[in-house]
C-alpha positions in Angstrom: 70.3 30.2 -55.1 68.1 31.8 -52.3 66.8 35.5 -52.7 66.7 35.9 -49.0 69.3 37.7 -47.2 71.9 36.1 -45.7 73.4 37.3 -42.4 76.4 36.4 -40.5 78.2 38.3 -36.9 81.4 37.0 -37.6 84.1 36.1 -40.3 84.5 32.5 -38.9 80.8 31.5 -39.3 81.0 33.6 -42.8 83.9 31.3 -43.7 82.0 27.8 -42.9 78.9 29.1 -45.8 78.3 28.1 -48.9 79.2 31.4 -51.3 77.9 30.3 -54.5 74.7 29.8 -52.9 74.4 33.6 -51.4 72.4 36.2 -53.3 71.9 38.9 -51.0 74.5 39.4 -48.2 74.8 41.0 -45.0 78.0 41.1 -43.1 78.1 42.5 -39.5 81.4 42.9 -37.9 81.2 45.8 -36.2 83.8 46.0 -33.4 85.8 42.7 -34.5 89.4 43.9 -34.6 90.7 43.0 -38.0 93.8 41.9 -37.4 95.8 40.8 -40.7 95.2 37.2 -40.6 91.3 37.3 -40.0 91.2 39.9 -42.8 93.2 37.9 -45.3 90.6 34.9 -44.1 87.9 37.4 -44.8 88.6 38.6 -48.2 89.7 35.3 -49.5 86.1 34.6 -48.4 84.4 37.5 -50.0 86.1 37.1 -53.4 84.1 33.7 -53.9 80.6 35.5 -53.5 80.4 35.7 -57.1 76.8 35.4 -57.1 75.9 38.4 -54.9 73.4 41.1 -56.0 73.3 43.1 -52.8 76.2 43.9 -50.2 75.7 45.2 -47.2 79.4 45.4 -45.5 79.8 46.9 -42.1 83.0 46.7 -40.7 83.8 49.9 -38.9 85.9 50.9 -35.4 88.1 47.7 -36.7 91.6 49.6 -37.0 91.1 48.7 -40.5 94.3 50.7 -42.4 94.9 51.4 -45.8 96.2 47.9 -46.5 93.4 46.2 -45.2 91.0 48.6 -47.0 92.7 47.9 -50.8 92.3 44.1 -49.5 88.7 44.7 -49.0 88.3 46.4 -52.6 89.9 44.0 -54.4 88.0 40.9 -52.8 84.8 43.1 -54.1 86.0 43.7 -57.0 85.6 40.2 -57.7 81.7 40.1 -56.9 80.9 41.1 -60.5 77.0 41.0 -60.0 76.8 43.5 -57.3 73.9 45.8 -58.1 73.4 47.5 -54.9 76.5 47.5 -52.3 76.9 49.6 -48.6 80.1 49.5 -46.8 80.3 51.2 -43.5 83.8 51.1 -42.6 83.6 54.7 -40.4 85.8 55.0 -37.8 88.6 53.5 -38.7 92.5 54.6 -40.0 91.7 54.6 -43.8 93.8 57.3 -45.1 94.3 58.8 -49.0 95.8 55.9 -50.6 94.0 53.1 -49.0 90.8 55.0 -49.9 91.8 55.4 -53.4 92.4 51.9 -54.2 89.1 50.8 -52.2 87.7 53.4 -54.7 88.9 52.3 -58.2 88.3 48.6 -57.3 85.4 48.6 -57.1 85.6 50.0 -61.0 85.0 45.9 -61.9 82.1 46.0 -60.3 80.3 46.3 -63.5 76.7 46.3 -62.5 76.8 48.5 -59.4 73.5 51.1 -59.8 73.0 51.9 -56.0 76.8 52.7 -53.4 76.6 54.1 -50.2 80.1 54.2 -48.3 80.4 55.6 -44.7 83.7 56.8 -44.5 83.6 59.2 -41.2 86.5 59.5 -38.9 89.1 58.4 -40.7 92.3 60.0 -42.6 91.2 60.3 -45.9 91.8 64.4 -46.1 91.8 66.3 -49.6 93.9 64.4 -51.8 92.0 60.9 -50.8 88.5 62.8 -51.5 89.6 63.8 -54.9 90.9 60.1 -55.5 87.9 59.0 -54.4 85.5 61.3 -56.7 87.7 60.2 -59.7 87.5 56.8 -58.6 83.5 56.9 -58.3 83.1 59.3 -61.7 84.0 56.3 -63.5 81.2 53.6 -62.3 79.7 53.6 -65.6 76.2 52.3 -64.6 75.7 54.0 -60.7 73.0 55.8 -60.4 72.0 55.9 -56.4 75.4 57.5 -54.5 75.4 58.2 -50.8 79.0 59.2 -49.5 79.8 60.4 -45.6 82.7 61.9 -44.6 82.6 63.2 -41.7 85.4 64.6 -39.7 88.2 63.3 -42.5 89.9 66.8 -42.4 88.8 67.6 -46.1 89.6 71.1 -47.3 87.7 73.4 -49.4 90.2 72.0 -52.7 89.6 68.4 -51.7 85.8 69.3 -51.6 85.9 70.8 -54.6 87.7 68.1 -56.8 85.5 65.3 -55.5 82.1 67.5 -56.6 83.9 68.5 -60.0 84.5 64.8 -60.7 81.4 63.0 -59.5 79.9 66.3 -62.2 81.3 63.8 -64.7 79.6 60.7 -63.7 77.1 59.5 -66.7 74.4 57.9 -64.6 74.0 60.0 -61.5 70.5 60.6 -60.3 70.8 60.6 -56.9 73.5 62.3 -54.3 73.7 62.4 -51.0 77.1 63.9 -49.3 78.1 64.5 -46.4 80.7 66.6 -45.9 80.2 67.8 -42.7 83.0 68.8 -39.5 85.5 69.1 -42.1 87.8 72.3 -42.9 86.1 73.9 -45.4 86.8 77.4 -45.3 84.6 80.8 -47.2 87.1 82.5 -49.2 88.4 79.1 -51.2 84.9 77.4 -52.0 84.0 79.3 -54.7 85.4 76.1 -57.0 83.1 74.2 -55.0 80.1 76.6 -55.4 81.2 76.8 -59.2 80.9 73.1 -59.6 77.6 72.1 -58.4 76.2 73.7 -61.0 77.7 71.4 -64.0 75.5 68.6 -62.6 73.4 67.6 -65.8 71.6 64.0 -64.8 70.6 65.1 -61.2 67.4 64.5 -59.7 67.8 64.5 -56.2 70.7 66.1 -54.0 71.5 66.3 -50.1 74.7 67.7 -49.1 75.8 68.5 -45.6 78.1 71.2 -44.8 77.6 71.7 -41.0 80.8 72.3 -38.7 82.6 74.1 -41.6 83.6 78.3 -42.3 81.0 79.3 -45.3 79.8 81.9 -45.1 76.2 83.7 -46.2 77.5 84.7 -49.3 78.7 81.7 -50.2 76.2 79.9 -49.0 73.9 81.8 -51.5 75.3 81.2 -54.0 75.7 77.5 -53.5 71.8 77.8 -53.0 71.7 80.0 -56.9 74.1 77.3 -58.5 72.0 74.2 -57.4 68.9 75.8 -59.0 70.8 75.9 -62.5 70.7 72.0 -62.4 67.8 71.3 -64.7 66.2 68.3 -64.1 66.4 68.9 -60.2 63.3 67.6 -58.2 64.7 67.6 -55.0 67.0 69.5 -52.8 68.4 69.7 -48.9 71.3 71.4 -48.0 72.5 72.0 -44.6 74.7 74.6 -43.6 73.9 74.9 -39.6 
């Protein structure tokens, strides 16, 4: 089995490869629309990549929808060696429950240290953010996480219940999140403010708030609350 990476443009060259032989993996489909049949050849594909160690999955402005998205977690669920996985599948029409299922899929994937999803411009909104921070909470080993989600008309709640639960996650070191062009509005993300503080494991945090309504009250005490996280070595948050 090779260590080097393995790259392929399209799912009908993908198809023709050996998977047992891949080890590291990077998929670019980019602007392939994903119509059902080339998805269902695509995650039949996928699921046989046992072997893989490193994912790197883009597939974004590919009308992928909720259906295609739970086909896409499940075929990764079956990739029970993944250490280190990205998925860009911004810009498509992922809403709450197709984002939720991609989310707790990926719960088989045992191994998985280091996730970074690009989710912006889709549908996800409140209640698929708060799916998806239960859903990522319970990754027992992950300890790098970069999430964007840009523009997915999140409100202040949603914001707030995916922070509370990622507080939860055992292994956390690292967070990047980017919440930014999203509706969260001054006086109801005080539960968000509240929150970041109940981060225990925390070393390094980024989270990006431009294009919302806080205010510079708020935004103070966000800034007092992230102090209170104790083994914090490293800090950027952007309001502007």
């Amino acid at each position: 089995m090779s260590n080097q990476i393995s790259y392929f443009k399209t799912v009908e060259n993908f198809e023709k490869s050996s998977f047992s032989s891949h080890n590291k993996l990077q998929l670019d489909f980019d602007y392939q629309i994903m119509n059902e049949q080339k998805c269902n050849a695509f995650c039949s594909s996928l699921s046989n990549c046992t072997n893989i160690s490193s994912l790197t999955l883009q597939i974004g402005c590919n009308r992928v929808d909720d259906q295609k998205a739970s086909q896409i977690g499940a075929a990764l669920a079956n990739c029970k060696n993944l250490r280190k996985l990205t998925v860009w599948l911004s810009y498509n029409m992922i809403d709450s429950q197709g984002i939720s299922n991609f989310g707790f899929s990926l719960i088989g994937c045992n191994n998985l240290t280091e996730l970074s999803l690009a989710l912006a411009e889709n549908k996800i909104g409140s209640e698929g953010a708060s799916n998806l921070g239960e859903a990522l909470s319970s990754y027992k080993h992950l300890e790098i996480l970069t999430v964007n989600l840009f523009q997915n008309n999140i409100l202040e709640q949603g914001a707030s219940k995916l922070i509370e639960a990622l507080t939860n996650s055992i292994s956390l070191k690292s967070l990047t999140l980017g919440l930014n062009g999203n509706k969260i509005q001054t006086q109801n993300s005080s539960g968000l403010v509240t929150h970041l503080a109940r981060f225990k494991r925390l070393q390094h945090l980024s989270i990006d708030l431009r294009k919302n309504n806080i205010d510079l009250s708020q935004e103070k005490q966000m800034k007092r609350n992230i102090k209170k996280i104790l083994k914090l070595v490293q800090q950027h948050i952007t309001f502007y």
